[in-house]
LOLUM-614865 format. One record per residue (C-alpha): residue number from 1; residue in three letters; x, y, z. Coordinates in nm, 3 decimals. Example, Ala and Ser with C-alpha at 12.3 -4.5 7.8 and 13.67 -1.06 7.14 Angstrom:
<atoms>
<atom 1; ALA; <1.230; -0.450; 0.780>>;
<atom 2; SER; <1.367; -0.106; 0.714>>;
</atoms>
This chain:
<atoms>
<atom 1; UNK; <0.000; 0.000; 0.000>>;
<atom 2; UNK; <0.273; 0.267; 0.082>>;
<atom 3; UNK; <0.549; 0.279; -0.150>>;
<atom 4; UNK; <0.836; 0.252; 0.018>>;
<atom 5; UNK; <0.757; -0.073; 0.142>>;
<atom 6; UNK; <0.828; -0.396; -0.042>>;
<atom 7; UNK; <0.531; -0.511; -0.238>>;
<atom 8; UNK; <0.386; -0.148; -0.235>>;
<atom 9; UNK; <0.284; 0.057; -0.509>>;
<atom 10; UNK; <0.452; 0.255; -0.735>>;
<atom 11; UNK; <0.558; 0.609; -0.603>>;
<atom 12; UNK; <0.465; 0.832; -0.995>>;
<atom 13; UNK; <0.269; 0.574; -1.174>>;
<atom 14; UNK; <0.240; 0.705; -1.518>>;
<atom 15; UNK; <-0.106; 0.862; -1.544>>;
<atom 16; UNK; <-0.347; 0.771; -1.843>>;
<atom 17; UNK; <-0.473; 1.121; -1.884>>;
<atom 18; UNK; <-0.093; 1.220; -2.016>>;
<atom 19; UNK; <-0.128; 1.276; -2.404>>;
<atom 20; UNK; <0.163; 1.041; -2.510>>;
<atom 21; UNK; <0.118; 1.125; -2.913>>;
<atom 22; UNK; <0.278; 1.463; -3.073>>;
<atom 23; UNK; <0.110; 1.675; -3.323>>;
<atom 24; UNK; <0.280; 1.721; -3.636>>;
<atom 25; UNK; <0.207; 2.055; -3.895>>;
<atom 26; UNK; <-0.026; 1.914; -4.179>>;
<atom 27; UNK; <0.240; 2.088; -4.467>>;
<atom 28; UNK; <0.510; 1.872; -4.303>>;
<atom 29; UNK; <0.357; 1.548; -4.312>>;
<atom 30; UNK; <0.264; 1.594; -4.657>>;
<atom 31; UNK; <0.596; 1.642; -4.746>>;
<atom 32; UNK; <0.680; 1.362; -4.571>>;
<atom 33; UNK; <0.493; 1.150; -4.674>>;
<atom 34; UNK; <0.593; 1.279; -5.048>>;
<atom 35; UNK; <0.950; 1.239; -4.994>>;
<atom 36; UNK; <0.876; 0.873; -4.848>>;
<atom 37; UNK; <0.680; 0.778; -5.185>>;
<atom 38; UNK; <0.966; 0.951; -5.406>>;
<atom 39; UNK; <1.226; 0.695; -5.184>>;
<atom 40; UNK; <1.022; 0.450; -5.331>>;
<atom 41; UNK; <1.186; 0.476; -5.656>>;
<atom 42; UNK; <1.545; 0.505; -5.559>>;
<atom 43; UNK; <1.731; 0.178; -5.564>>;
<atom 44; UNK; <1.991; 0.304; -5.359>>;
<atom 45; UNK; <1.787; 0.389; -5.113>>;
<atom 46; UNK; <1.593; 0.072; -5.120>>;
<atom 47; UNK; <1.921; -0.137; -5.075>>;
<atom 48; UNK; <2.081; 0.011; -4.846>>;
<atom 49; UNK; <1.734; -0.019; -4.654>>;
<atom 50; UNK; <1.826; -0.375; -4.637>>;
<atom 51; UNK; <1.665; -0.506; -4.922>>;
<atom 52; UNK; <1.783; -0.829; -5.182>>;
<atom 53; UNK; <1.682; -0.666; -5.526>>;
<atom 54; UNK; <1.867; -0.926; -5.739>>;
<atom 55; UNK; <1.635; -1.034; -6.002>>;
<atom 56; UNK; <1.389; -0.716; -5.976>>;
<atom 57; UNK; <1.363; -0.574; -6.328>>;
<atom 58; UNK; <1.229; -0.232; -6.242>>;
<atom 59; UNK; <1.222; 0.026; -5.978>>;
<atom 60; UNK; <0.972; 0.162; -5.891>>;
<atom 61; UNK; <0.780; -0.160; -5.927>>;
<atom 62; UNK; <0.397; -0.110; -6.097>>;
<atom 63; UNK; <0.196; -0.381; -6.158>>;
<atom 64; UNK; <-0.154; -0.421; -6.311>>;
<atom 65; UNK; <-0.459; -0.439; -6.047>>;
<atom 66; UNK; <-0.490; -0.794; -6.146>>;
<atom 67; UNK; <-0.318; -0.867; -5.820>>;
<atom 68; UNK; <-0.613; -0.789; -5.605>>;
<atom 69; UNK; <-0.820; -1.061; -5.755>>;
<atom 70; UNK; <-0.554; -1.307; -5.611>>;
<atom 71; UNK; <-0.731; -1.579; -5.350>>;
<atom 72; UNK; <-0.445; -1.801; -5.228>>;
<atom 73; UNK; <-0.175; -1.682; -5.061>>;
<atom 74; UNK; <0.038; -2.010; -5.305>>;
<atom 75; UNK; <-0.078; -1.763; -5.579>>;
<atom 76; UNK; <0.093; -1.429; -5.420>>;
<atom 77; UNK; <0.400; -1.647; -5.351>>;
<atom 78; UNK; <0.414; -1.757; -5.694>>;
<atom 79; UNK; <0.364; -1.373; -5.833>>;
<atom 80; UNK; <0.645; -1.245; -5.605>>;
<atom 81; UNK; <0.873; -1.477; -5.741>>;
<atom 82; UNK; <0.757; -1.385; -6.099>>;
<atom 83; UNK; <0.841; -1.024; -6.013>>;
<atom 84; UNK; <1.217; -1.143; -5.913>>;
<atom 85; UNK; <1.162; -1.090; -5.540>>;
<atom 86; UNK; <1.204; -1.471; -5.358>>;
<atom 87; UNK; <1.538; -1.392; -5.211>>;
<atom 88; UNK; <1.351; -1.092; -5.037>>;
<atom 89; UNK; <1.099; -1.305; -4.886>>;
<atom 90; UNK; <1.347; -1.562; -4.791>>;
<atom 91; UNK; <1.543; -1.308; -4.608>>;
<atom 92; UNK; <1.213; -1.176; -4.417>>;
<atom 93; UNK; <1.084; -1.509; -4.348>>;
<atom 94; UNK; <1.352; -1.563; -4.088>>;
<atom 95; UNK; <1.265; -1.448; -3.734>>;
<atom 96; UNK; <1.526; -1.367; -3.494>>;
<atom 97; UNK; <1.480; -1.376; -3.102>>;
<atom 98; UNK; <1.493; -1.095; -2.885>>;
<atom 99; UNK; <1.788; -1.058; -2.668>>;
<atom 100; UNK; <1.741; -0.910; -2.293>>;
<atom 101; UNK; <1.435; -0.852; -2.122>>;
<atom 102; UNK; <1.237; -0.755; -2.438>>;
<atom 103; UNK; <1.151; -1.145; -2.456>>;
<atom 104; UNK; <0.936; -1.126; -2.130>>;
<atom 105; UNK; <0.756; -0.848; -2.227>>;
<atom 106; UNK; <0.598; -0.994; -2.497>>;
<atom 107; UNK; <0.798; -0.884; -2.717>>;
<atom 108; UNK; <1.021; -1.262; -2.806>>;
<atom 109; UNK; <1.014; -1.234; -3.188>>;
<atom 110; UNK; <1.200; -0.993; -3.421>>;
<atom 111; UNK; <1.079; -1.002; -3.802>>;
<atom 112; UNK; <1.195; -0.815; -4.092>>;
<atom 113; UNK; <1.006; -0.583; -4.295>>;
<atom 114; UNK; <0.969; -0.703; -4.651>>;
<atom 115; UNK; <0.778; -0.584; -4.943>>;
<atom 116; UNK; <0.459; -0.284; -4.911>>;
<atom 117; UNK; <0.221; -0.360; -5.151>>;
<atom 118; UNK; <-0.023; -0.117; -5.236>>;
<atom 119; UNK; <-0.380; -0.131; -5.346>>;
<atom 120; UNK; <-0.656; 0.082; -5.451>>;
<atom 121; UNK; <-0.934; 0.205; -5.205>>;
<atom 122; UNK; <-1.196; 0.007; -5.393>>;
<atom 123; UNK; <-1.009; -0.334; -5.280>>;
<atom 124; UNK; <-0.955; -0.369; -4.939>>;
<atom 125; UNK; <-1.128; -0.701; -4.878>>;
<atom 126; UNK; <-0.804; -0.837; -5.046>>;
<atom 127; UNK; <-0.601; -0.796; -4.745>>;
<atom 128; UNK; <-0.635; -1.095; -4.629>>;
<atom 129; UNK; <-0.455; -1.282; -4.889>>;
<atom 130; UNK; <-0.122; -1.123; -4.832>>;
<atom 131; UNK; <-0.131; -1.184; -4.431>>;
<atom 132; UNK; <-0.004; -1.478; -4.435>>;
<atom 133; UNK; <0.346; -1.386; -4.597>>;
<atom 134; UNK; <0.613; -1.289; -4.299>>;
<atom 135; UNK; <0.693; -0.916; -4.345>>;
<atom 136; UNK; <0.464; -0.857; -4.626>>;
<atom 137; UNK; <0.239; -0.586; -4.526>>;
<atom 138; UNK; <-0.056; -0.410; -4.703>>;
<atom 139; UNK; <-0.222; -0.043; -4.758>>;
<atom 140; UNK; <-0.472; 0.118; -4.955>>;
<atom 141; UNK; <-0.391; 0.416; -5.111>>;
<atom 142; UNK; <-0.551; 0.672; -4.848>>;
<atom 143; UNK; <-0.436; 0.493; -4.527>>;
<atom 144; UNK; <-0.102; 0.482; -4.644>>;
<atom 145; UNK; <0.167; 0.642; -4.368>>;
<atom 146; UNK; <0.508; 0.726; -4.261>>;
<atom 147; UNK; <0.533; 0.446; -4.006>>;
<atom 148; UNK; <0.436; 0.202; -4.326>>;
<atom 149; UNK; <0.681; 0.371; -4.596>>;
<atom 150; UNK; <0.960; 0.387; -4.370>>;
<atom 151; UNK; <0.981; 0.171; -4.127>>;
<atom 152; UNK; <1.218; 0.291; -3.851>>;
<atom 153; UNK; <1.225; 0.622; -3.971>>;
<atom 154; UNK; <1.464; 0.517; -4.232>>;
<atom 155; UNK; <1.341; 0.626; -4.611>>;
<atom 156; UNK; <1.319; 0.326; -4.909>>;
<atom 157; UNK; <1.101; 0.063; -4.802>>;
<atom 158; UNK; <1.065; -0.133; -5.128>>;
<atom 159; UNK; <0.701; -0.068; -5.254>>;
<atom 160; UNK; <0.469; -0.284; -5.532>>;
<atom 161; UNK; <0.171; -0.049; -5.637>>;
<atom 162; UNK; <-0.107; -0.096; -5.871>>;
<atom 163; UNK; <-0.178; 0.116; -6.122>>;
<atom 164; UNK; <-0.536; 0.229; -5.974>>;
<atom 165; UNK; <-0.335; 0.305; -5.647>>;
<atom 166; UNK; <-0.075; 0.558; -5.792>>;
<atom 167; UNK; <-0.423; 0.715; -5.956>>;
<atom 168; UNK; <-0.559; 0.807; -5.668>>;
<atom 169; UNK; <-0.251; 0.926; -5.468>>;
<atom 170; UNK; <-0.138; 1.136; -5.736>>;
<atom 171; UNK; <-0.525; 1.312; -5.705>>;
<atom 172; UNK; <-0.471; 1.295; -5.307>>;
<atom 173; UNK; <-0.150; 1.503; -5.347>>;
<atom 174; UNK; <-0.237; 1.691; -5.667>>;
<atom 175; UNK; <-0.315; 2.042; -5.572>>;
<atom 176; UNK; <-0.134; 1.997; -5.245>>;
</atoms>
C-alpha cells in the first residue's frame, strides 16, 4: 500500500490522462509522406534499406490491379517470385529472437520488414490474402503512412503499387 515498502505501489505511476502522441504541422507530413513515396523509386535507397533486389527488373515496381483478384496466398507467392523478389521473402521469413528482457515483455520475436504492396481504395477485402506472408504488409492508397513507408524512420522501403493506387494518390497530393 505505501510505496516505500516492499510489495507497495509505485511512487509516480504514469497517469493515463498524459497525451503520449505529438502533433505534427499538416504541410510537413505531406511532405513527408511525399519524400517517403519519391524513396520509393530510388534503388539506392531501397538497398541500403536492407533489401535483396537481385532479379527485380524495375524500380519503382507497378503492376496491373490484377493482383487484387488473387485468393491463395500459393498464388501471391508464386507472383512475387515472378516479379524477381524470392530472395527478399526468404530473407524476411527468418525471425530472430529478442535478446534481454524484451523477450518477457511480450515482445520474443524480431521479423523483418519485406515488401509494401499497395492497393486501390476500392479493394480492401483483399487484405487478407497477403497476411499470411512474414513481413509482407498491405495499404490502400488513403491509409497509407510514414510508419508504413519507412519503417524505422529510415526512407526506401521497397514498394509494389497498382496502377489504380498511384491514380488516386497522385489526385490525393495533386493540388497539395
Amino acid at each position: 500500500v505505501v510505496p516505500g515498502t516492499v510489495g507497495g505501489r509505485e511512487a509516480h505511476p504514469p497517469k493515463a490522462e498524459k497525451v503520449l502522441s505529438e502533433k505534427i504541422n499538416k504541410k510537413e507530413l505531406r511532405k513527408a509522406i511525399k519524400s517517403a513515396i519519391a524513396a520509393t523509386a530510388n534503388k539506392n535507397l531501397i538497398h541500403s534499406h536492407g533489401h535483396i533486389l537481385d532479379g527485380v527488373k524495375a524500380i519503382p515496381l507497378v503492376v496491373d490491379d490484377s493482383i487484387c483478384d488473387l485468393t491463395k496466398t500459393k498464388q501471391v507467392l508464386k507472383t512475387l517470385s515472378s516479379l524477381g523478389l524470392e530472395k527478399e521473402i526468404l530473407r524476411a521469413s527468418v525471425v530472430l529472437q529478442r535478446s534481454g528482457k524484451g523477450k518477457m515483455r511480450n515482445r520474443r520475436y524480431r521479423r523483418k520488414k519485406s515488401v509494401l504492396i499497395v492497393i486501390p481504395n476500392a479493394r480492401k477485402s483483399s487484405y487478407k490474402v497477403f497476411e499470411n506472408i512474414t513481413g509482407v504488409d498491405v495499404s490502400t492508397s488513403d491509409q497509407l503512412s510514414i510508419s508504413l513507408l519507412a519503417p524505422g524512420s529510415n526512407a526506401g522501403r521497397l514498394t509494389i503499387w497498382t496502377k489504380s493506387a498511384l491514380k488516386e494518390i497522385e489526385k490525393r497530393f495533386e493540388n497539395k
